[in-house]
C-alpha positions as CSV (number, residue, x, y, z in Angstrom):
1,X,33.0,170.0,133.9
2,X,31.5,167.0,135.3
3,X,30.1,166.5,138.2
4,X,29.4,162.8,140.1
5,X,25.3,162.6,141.5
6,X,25.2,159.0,142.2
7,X,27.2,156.2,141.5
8,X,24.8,155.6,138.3
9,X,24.5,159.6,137.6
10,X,26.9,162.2,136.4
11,X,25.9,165.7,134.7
12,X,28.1,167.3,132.8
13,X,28.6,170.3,129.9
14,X,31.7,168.6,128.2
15,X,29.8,165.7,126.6
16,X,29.1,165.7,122.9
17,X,25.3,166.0,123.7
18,X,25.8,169.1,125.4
19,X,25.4,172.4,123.7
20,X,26.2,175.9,124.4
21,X,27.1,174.6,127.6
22,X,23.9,173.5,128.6
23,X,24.7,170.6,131.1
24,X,23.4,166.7,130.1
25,X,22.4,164.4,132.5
26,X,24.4,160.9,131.8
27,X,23.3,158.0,133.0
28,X,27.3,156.8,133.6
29,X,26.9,152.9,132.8
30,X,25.7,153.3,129.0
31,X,26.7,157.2,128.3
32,X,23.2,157.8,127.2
33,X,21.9,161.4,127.7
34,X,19.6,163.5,128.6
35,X,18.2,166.9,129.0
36,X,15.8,168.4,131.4
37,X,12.7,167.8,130.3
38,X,13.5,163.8,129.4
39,X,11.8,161.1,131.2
40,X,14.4,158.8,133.2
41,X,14.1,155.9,135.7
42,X,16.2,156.8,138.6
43,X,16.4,154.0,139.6
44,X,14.5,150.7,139.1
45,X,12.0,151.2,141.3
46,X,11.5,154.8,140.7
47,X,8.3,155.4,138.5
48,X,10.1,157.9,135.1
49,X,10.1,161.2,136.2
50,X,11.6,164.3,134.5
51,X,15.2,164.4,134.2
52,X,15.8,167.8,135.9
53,X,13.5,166.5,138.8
54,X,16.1,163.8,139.2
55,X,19.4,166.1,139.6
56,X,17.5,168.5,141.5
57,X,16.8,165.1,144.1
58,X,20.4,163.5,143.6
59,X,22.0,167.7,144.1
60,X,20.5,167.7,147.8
61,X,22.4,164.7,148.9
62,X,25.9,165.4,146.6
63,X,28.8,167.7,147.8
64,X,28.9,170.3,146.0
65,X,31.1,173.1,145.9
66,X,29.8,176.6,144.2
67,X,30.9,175.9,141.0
68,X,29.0,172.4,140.5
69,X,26.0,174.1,141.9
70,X,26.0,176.3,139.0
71,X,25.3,173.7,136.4
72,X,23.1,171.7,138.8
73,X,21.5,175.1,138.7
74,X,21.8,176.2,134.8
75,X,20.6,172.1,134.0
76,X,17.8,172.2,136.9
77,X,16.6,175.6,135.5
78,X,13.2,176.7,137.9
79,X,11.0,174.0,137.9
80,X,7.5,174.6,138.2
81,X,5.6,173.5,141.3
82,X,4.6,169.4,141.4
């Protein structure tokens, strides 16, 4: 599955990076990926922040139906407090 974040964002559990069907963030543009605890630049005047951080910020503002919230969820894991 793959879901759209942001026109620049996509996660998804069908990319080669992902394994066991643990969900990679893609930055959509290059195909470059990352996991949850990866540093990545939102955007380019974002200061790098952790990659789950990101999806959990682009998931409040995407439509998503129960199924996509489940790998938001599965890739978000529970983040500890800021």
């Amino acid at each position: 599955m793959k879901v759209i974040l942001a026109p620049s964002w996509a996660l998804s559990n069908e990319y080669p990076a992902s394994r066991y069907g643990q969900p990679v963030l893609l930055y959509r543009s290059t195909g470059e990926a990352f996991g949850p605890e990866d540093f990545v630049q939102a955007c380019p005047i974002d200061r790098y922040t952790q990659a789950a951080r990101v999806v959990a910020r682009l998931a409040k503002t995407a439509s998503l139906d129960a199924e996509t919230q489940a790998l938001v969820t599965r890739f978000v894991g529970s983040l500890p407090p800021r």
